[in-house]
N, C-alpha and C positions, 0 to 999 in steps of 0.2 A: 324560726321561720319555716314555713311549708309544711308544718307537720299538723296534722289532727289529734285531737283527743272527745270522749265521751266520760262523760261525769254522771255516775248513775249511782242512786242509792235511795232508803226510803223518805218519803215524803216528810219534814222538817227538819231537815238538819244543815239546813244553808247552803244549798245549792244556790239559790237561785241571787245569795248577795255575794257567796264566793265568785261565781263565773262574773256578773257585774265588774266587781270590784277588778278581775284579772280584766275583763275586756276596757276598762276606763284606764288599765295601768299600759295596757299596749297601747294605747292611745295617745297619751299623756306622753309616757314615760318613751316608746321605742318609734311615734310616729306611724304606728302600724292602725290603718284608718278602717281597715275590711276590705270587702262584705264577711262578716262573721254570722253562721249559720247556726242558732239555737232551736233545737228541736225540741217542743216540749207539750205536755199533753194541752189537749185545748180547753178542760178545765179549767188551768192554770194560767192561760195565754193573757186573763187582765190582770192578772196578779204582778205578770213580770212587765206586762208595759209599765204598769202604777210603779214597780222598783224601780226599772231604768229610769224614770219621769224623776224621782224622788234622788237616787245617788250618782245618775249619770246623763243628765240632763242634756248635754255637750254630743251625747252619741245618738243621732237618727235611728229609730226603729221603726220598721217594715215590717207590718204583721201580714205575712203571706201564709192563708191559709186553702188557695188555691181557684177562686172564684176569678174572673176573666180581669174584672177590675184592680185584684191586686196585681198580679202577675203582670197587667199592663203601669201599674206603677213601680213595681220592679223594675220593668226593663224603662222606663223612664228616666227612672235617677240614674241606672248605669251609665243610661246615654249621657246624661249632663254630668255626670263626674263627680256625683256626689259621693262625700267623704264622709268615715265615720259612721256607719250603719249597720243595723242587726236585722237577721230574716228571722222571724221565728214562724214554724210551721206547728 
């Protein structure tokens, strides 16, 4: 709890099912709900919704990529209390 980390290396070697698969197990496993912050390049940003969509469907993702409309659904769900979500920027 309370600590960060950054997961960086080159492009196919499963980044993007390893973090998945840890952020569905704090979830599942420790009741730890977020907001979990995945920063990733925005190439990549439908790739990882279609993952989360496909192996962790249970977990809300928030594509904040800084436009007035997201940012105001960010602080939306913070307000209601919504559980289980991922920001990727």
């Amino acid at each position: 709890r309370n600590n960060s980390v950054i997961l960086a290396d080159e492009m196919g070697l499963g980044k993007t099912i390893q973090t998945i698969s840890f952020l569905s197990y704090l979830f599942h496993q420790h009741q730890l709900y977020g907001p979990f912050l995945v920063v990733v390049p925005l190439s990549t940003l439908t790739s990882w919704q279609r993952e989360f969509e496909v192996w962790a469907p249970e977990i809300n993702v928030v594509v904040y990529i800084g436009d007035l409309m997201s940012r105001n659904m960010v602080s939306n769900w913070r307000a209601k209390g919504v559980w289980g979500w991922v920001e990727t920027w």
